[in-house]
N, C-alpha and C positions, 0 to 999 in steps of 0.2 A: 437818284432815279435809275442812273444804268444799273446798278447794284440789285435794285428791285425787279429789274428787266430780265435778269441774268437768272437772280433768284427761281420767277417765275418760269423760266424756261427750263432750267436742271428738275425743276418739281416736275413738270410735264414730261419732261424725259423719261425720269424716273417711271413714272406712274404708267406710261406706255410701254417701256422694258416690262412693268412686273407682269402684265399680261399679255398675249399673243402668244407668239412663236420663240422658245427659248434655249441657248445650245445648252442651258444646264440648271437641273433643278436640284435645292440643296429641303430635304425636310426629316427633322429629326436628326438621328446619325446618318442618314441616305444622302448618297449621292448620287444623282443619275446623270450622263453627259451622252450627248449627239457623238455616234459612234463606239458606245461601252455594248459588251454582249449584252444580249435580251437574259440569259437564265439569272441570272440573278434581280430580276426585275421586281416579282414578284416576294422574293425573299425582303427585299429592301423595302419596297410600298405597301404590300402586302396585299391578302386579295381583292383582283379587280371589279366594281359593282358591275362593269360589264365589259362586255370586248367580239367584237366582231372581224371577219377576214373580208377582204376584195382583194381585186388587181390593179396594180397600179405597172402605171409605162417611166420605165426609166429612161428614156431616151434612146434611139437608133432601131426603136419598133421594138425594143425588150420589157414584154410584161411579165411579173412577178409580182409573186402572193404576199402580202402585208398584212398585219392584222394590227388595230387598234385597241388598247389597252386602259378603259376611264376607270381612272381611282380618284375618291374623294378625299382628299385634303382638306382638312377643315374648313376654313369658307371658299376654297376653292375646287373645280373640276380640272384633274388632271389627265389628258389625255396625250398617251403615247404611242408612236408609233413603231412597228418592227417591221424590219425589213432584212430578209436572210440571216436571220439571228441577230441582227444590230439594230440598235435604236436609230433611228432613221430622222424622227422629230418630234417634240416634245412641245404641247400646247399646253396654257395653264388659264383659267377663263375662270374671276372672281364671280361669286354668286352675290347678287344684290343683300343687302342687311333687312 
């Protein structure tokens, strides 16, 4: 029974890592990681179906320009963020079947 307890809970783990907020997303030969420069973004994912800019506050009253980056990944929506030329944070949101 603990066995099955434990089972169930790494599944759940699992399945909540795959989606959200993640420092690193691996597709095809791509590899993208929280902190790698933004130009080669689009070379690796290739082009974005869409992407827009805002300001975003980094902390101690410092706003700075961002711009969001969603590429489709097969059944998922990958959306990235850039921030002063660095990926800043990378969201991945499965599309329902």
């Amino acid at each position: 029974m603990k066995r099955l307890g434990l089972l169930i809970i790494l599944m759940f783990s699992t399945w909540t890592y795959a989606e959200g907020q993640i420092k690193r997303l691996t597709y095809g030969n791509a590899v993208i990681r929280v902190g790698d420069q933004s130009h080669s973004l689009i070379s690796q994912l290739g082009k974005p179906i869409s992407s827009y800019s805002f300001t975003i506050n980094l902390g101690q009253n410092r706003p700075v320009q961002a711009t969001n980056y969603i590429f489709q990944l097969d059944d998922a929506l990958c959306t990235v963020t850039v921030v002063e030329n660095k990926v800043y944070r990378i969201e991945l949101n499965r599309q329902p079947d």
